[in-house]
PDB file of N, H, CA, C and O in Angstrom:
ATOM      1  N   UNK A   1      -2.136 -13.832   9.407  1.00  0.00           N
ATOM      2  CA  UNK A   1      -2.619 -13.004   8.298  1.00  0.00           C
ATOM      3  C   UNK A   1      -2.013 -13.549   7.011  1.00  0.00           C
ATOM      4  O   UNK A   1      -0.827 -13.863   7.113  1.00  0.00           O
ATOM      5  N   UNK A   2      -2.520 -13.705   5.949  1.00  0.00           N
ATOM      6  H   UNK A   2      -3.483 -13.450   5.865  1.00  0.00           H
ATOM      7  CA  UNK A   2      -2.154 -14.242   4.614  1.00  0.00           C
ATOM      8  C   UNK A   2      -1.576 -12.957   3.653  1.00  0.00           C
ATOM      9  O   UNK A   2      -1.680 -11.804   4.070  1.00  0.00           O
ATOM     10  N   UNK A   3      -0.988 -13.241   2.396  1.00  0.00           N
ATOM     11  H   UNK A   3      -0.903 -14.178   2.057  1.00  0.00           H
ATOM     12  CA  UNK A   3      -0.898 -12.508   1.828  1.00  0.00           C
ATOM     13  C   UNK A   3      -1.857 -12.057   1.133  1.00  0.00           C
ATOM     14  O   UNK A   3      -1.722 -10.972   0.567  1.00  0.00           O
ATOM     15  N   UNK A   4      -2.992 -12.764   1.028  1.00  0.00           N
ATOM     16  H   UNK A   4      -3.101 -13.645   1.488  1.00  0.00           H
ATOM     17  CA  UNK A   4      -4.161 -11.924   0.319  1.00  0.00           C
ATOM     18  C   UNK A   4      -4.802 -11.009   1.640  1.00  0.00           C
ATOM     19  O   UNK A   4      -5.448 -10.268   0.898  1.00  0.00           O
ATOM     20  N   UNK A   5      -5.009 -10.673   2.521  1.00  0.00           N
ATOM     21  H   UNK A   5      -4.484 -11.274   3.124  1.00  0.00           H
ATOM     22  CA  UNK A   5      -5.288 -10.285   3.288  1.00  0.00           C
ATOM     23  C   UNK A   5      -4.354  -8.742   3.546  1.00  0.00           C
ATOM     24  O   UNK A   5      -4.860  -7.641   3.758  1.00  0.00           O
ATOM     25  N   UNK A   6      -2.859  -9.065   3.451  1.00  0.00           N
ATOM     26  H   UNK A   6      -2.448  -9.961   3.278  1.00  0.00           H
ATOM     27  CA  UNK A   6      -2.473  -7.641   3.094  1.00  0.00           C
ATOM     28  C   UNK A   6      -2.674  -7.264   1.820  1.00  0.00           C
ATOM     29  O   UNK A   6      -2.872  -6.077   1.560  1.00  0.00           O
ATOM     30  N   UNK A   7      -2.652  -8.204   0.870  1.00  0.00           N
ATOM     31  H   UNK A   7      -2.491  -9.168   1.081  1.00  0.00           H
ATOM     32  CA  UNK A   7      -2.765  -7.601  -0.505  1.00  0.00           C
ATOM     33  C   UNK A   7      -4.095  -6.628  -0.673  1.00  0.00           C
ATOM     34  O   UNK A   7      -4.245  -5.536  -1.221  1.00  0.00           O
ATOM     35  N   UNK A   8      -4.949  -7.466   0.007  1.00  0.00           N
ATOM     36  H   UNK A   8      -4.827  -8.353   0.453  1.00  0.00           H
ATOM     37  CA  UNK A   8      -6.420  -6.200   0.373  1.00  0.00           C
ATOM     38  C   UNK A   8      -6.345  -4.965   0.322  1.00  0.00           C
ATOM     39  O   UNK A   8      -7.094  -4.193  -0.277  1.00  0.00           O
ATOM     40  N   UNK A   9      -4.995  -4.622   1.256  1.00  0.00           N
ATOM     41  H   UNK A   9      -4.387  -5.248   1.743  1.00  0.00           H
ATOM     42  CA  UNK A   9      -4.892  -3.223   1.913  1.00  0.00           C
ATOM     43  C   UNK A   9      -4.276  -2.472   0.879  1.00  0.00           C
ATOM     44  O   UNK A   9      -4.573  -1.279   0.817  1.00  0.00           O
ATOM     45  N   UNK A  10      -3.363  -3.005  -0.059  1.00  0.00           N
ATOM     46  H   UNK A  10      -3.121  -3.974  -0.009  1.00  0.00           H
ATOM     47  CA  UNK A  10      -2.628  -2.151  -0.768  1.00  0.00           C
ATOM     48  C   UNK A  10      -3.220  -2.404  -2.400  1.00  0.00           C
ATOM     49  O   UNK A  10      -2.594  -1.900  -3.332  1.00  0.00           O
ATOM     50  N   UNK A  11      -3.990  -2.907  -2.557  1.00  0.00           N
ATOM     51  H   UNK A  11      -4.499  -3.316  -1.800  1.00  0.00           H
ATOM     52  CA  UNK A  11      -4.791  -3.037  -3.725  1.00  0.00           C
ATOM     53  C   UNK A  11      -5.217  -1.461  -4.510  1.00  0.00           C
ATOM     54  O   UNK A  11      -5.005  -1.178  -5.689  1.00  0.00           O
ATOM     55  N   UNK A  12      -5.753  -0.737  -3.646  1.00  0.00           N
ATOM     56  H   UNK A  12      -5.925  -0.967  -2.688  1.00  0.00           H
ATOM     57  CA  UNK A  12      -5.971   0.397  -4.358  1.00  0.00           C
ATOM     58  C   UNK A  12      -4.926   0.937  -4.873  1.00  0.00           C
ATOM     59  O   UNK A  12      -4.693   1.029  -6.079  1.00  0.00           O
ATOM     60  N   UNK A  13      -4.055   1.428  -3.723  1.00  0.00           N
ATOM     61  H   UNK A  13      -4.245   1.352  -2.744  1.00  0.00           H
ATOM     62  CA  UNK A  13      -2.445   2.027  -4.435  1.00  0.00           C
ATOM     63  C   UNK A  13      -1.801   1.559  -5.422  1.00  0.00           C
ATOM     64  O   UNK A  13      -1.251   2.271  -6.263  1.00  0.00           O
ATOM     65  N   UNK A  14      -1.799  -0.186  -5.427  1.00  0.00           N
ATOM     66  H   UNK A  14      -2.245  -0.764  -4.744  1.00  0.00           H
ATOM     67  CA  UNK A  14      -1.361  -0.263  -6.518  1.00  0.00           C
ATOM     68  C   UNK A  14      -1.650  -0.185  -8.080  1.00  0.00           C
ATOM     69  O   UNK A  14      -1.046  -0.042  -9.143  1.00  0.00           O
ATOM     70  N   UNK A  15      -3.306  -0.414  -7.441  1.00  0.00           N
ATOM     71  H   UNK A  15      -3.797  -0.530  -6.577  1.00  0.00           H
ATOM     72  CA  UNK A  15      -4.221   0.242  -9.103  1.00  0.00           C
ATOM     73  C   UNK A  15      -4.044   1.592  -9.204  1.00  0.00           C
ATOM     74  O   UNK A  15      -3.994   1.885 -10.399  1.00  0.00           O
ATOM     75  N   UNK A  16      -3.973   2.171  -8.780  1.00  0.00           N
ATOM     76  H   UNK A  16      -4.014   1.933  -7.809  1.00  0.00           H
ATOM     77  CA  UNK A  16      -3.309   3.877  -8.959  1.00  0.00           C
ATOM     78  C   UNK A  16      -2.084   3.884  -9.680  1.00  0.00           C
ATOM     79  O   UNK A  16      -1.930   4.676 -10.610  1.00  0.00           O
ATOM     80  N   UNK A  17      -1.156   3.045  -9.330  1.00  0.00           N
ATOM     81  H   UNK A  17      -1.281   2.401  -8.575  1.00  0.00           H
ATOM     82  CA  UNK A  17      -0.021   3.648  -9.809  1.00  0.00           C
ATOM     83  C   UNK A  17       0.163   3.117 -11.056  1.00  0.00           C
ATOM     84  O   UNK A  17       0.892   3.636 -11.901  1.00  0.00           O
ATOM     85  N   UNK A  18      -0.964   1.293 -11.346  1.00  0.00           N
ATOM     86  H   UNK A  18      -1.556   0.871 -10.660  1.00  0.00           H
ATOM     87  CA  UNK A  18      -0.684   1.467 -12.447  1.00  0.00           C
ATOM     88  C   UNK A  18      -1.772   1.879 -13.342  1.00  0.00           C
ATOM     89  O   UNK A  18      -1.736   1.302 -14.429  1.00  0.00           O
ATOM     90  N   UNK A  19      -2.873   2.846 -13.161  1.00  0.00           N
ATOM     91  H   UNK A  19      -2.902   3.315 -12.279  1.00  0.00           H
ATOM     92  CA  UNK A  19      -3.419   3.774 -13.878  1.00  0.00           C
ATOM     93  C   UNK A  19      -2.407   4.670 -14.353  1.00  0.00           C
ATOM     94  O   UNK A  19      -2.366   4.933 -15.554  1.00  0.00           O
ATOM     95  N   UNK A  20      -1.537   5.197 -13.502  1.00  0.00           N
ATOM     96  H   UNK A  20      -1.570   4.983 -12.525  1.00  0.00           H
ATOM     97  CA  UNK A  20      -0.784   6.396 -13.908  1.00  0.00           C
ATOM     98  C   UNK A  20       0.093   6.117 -14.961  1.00  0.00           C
ATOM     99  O   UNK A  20       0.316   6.695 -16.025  1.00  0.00           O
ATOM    100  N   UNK A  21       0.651   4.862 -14.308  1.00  0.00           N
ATOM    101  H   UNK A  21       0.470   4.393 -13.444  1.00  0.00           H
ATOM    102  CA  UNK A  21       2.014   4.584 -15.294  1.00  0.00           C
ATOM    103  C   UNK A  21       1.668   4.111 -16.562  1.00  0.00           C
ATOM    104  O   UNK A  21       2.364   4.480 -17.509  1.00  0.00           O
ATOM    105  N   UNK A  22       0.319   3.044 -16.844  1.00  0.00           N
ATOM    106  H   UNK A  22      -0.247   2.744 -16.075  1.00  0.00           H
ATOM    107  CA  UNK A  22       0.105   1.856 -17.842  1.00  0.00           C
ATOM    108  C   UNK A  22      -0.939   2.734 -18.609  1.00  0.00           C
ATOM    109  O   UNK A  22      -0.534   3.137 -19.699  1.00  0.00           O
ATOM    110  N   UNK A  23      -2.613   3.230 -18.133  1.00  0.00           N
ATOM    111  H   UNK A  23      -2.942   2.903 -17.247  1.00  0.00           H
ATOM    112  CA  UNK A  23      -3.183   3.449 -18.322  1.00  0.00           C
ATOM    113  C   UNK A  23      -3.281   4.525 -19.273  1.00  0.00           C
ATOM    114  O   UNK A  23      -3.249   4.615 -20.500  1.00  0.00           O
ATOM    115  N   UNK A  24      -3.440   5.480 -18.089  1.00  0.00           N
ATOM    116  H   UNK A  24      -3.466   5.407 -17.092  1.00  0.00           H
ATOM    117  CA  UNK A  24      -3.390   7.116 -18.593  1.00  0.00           C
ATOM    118  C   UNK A  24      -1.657   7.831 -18.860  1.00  0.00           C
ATOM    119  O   UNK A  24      -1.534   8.795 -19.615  1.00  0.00           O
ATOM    120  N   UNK A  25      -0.717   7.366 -18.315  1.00  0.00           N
ATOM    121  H   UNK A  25      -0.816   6.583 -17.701  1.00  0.00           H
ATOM    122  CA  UNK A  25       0.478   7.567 -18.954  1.00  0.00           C
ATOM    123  C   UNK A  25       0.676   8.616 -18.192  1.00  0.00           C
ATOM    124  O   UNK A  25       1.871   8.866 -18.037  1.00  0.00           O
ATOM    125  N   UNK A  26      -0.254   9.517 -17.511  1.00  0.00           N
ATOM    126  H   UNK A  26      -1.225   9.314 -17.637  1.00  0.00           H
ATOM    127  CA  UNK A  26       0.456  10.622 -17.163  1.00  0.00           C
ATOM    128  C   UNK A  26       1.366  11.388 -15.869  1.00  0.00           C
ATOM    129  O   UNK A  26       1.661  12.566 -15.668  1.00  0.00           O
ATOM    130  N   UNK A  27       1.667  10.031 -15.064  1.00  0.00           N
ATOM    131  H   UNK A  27       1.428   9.074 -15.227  1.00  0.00           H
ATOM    132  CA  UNK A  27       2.781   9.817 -14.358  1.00  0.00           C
ATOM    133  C   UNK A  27       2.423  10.643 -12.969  1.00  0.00           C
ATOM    134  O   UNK A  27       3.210  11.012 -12.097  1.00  0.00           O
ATOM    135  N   UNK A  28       1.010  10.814 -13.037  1.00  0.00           N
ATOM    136  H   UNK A  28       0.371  10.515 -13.745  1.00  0.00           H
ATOM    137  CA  UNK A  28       0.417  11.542 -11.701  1.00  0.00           C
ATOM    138  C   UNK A  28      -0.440  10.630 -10.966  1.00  0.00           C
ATOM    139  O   UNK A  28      -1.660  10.776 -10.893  1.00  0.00           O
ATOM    140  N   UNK A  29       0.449   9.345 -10.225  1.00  0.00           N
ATOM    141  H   UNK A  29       1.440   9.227 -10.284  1.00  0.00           H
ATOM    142  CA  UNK A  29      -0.833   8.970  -9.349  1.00  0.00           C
ATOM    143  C   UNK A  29      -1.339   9.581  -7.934  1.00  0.00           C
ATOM    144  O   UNK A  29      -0.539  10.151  -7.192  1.00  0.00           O
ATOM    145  N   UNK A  30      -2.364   9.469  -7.682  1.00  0.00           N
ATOM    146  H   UNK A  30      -3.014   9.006  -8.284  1.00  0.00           H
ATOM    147  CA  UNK A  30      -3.625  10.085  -7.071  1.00  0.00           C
ATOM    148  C   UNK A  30      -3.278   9.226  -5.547  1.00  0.00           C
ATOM    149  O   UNK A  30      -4.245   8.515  -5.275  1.00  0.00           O
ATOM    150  N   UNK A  31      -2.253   9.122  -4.586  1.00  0.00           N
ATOM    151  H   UNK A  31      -1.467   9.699  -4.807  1.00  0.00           H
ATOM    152  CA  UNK A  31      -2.118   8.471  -3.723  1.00  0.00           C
ATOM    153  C   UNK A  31      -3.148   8.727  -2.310  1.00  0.00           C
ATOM    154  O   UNK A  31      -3.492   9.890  -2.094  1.00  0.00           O
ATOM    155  N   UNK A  32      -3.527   7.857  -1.561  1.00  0.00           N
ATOM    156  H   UNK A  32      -3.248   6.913  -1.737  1.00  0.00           H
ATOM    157  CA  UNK A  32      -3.738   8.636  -0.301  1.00  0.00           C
ATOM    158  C   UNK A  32      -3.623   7.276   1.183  1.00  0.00           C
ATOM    159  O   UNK A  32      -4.109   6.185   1.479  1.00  0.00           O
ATOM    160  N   UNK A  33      -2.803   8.128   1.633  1.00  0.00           N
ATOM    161  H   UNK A  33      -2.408   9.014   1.391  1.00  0.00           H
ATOM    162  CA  UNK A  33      -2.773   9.353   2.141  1.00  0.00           C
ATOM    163  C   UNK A  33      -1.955  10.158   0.616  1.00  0.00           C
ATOM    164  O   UNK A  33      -1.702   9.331  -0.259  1.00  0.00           O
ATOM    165  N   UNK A  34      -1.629  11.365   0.339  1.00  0.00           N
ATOM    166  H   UNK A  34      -1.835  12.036   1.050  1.00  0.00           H
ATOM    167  CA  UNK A  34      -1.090  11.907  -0.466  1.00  0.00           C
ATOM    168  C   UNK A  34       0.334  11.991  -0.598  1.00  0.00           C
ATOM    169  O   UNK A  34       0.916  12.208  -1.661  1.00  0.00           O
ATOM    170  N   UNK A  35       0.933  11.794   0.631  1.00  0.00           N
ATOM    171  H   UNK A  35       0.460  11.618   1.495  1.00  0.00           H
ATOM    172  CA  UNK A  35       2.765  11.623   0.926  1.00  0.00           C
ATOM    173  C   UNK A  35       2.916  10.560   2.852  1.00  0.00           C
ATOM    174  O   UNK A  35       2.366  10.268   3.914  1.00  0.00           O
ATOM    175  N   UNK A  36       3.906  10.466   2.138  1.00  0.00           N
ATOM    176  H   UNK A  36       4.353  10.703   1.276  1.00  0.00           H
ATOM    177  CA  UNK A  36       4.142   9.194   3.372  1.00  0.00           C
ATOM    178  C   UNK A  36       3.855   9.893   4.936  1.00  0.00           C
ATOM    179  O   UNK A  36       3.281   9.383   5.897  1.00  0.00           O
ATOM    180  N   UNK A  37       4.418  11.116   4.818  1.00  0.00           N
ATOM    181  H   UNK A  37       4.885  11.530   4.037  1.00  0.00           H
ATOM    182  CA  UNK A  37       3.924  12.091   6.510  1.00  0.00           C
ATOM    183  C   UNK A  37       2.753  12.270   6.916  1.00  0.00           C
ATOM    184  O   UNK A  37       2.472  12.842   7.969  1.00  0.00           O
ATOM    185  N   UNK A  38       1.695  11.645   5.861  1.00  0.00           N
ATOM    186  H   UNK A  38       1.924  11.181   5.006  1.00  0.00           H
ATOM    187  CA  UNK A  38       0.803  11.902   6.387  1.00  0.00           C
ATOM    188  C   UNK A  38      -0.299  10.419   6.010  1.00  0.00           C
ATOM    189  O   UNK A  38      -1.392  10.337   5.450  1.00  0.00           O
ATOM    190  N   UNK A  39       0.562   9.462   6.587  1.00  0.00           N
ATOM    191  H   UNK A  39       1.451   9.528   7.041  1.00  0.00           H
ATOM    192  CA  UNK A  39       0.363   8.069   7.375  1.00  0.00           C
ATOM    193  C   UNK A  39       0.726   7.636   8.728  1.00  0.00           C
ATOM    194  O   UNK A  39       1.889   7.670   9.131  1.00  0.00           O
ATOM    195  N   UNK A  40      -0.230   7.243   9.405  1.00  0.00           N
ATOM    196  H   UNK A  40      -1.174   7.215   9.078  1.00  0.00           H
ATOM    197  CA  UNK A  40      -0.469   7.539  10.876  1.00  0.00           C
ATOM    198  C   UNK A  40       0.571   6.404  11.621  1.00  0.00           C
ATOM    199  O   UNK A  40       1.036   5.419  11.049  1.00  0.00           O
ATOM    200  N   UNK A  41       0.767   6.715  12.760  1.00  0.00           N
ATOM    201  H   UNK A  41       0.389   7.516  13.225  1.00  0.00           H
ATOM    202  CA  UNK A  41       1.571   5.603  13.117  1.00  0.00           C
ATOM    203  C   UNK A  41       1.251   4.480  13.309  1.00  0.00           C
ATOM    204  O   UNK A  41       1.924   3.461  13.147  1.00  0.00           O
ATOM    205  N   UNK A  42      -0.239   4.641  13.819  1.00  0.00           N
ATOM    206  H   UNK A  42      -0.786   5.468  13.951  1.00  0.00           H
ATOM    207  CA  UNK A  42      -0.740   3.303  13.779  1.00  0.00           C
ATOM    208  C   UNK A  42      -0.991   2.285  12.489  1.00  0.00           C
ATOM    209  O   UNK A  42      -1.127   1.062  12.534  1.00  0.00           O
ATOM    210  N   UNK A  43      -1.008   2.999  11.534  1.00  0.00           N
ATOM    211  H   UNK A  43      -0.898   3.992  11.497  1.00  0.00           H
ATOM    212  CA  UNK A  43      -1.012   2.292  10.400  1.00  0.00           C
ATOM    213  C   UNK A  43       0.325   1.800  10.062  1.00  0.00           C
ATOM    214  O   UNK A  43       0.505   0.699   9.541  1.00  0.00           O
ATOM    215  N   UNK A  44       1.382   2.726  10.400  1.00  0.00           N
ATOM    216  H   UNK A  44       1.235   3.620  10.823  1.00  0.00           H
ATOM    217  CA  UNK A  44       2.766   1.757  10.356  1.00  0.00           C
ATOM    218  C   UNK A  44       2.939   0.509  11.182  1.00  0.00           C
ATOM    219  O   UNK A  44       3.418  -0.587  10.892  1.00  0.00           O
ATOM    220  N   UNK A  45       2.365   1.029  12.396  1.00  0.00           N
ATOM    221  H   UNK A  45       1.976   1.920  12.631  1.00  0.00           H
ATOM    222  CA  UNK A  45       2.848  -0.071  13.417  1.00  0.00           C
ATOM    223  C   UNK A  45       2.235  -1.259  13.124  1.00  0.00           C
ATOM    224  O   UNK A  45       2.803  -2.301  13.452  1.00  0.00           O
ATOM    225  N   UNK A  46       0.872  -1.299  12.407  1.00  0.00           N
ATOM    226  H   UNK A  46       0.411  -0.453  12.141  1.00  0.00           H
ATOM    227  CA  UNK A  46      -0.265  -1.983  12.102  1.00  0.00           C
ATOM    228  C   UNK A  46       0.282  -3.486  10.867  1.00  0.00           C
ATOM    229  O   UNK A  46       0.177  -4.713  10.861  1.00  0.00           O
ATOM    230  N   UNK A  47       0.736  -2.655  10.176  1.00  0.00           N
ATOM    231  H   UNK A  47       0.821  -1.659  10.180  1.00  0.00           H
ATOM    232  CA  UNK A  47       1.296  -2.952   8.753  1.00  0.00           C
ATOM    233  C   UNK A  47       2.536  -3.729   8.998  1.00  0.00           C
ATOM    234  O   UNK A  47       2.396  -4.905   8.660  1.00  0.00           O
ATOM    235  N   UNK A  48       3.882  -3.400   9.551  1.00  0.00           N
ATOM    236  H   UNK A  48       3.995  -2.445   9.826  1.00  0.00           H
ATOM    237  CA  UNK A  48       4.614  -3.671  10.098  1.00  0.00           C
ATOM    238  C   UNK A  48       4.660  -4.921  10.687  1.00  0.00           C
ATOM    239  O   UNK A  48       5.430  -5.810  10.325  1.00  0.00           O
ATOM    240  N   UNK A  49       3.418  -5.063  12.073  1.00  0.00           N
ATOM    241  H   UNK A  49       2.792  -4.341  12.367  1.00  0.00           H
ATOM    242  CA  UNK A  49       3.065  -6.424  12.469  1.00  0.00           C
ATOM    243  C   UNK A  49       3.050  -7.553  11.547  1.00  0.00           C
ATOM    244  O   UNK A  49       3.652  -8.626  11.587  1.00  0.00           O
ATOM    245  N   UNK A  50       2.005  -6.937  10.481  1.00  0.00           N
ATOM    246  H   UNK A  50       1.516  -6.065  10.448  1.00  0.00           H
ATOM    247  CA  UNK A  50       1.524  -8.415   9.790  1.00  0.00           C
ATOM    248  C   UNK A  50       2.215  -8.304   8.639  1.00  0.00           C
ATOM    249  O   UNK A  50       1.787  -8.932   7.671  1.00  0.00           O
ATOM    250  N   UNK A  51       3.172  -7.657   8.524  1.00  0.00           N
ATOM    251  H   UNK A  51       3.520  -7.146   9.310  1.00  0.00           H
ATOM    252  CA  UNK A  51       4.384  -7.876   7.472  1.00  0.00           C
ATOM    253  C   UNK A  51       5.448  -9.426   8.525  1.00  0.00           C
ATOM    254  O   UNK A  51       5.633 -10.589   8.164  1.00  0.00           O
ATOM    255  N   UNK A  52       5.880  -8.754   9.748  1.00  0.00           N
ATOM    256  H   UNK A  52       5.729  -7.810  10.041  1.00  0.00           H
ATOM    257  CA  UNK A  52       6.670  -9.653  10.752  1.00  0.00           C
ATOM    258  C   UNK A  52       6.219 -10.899  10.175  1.00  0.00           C
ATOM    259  O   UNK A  52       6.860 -11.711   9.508  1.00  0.00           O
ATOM    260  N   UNK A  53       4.555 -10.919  10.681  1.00  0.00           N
ATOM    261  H   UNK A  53       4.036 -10.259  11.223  1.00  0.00           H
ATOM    262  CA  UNK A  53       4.500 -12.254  11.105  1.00  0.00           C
ATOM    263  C   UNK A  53       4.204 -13.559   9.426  1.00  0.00           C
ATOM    264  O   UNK A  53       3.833 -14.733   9.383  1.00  0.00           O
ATOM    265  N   UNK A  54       4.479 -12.865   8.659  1.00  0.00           N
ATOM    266  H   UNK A  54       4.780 -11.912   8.694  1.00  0.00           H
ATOM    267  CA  UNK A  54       4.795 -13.335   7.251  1.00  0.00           C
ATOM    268  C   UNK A  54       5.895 -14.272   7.584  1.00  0.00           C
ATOM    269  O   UNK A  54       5.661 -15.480   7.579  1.00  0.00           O
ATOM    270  N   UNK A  55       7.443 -13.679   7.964  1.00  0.00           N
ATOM    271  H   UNK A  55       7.633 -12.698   7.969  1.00  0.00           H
ATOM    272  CA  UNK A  55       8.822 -14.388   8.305  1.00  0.00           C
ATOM    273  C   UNK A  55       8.980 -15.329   8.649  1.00  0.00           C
ATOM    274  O   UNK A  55       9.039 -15.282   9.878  1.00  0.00           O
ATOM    275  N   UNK A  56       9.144 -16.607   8.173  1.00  0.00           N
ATOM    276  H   UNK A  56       9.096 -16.645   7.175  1.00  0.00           H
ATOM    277  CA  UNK A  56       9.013 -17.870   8.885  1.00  0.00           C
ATOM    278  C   UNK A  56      10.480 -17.978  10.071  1.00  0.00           C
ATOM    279  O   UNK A  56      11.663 -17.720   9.850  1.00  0.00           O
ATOM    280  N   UNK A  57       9.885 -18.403  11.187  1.00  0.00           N
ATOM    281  H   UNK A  57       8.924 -18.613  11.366  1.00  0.00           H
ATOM    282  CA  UNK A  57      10.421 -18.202  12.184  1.00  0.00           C
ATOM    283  C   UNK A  57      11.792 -19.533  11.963  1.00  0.00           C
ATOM    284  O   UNK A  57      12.646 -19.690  12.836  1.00  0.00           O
TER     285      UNK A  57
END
């Protein structure tokens, strides 16, 4: 997996946060899931993987 390939995944969030912070200023980004408890495990475990296999061995 490449880094553009995770970058895919987290692309939205990070345009959120910097709508909130840069944009609109008003320090409310719009996340989702909405708080970390309510991200599934499989998406950790998922994420996690192809973070690993980034690490040059």
């Amino acid at each position: 997996m490449s880094v553009n390939g995770i970058s895919k995944q987290f692309s939205h969030e990070f345009c959120e946060g910097v709508r909130a912070r840069l944009v609109d200023k008003d320090l409310a980004p719009k996340w989702d899931p909405p708080a970390l408890e309510y991200v599934s495990r499989t998406w950790w475990t998922r994420t996690l993987h192809l973070l690993a296999s980034l690490i040059p061995s």
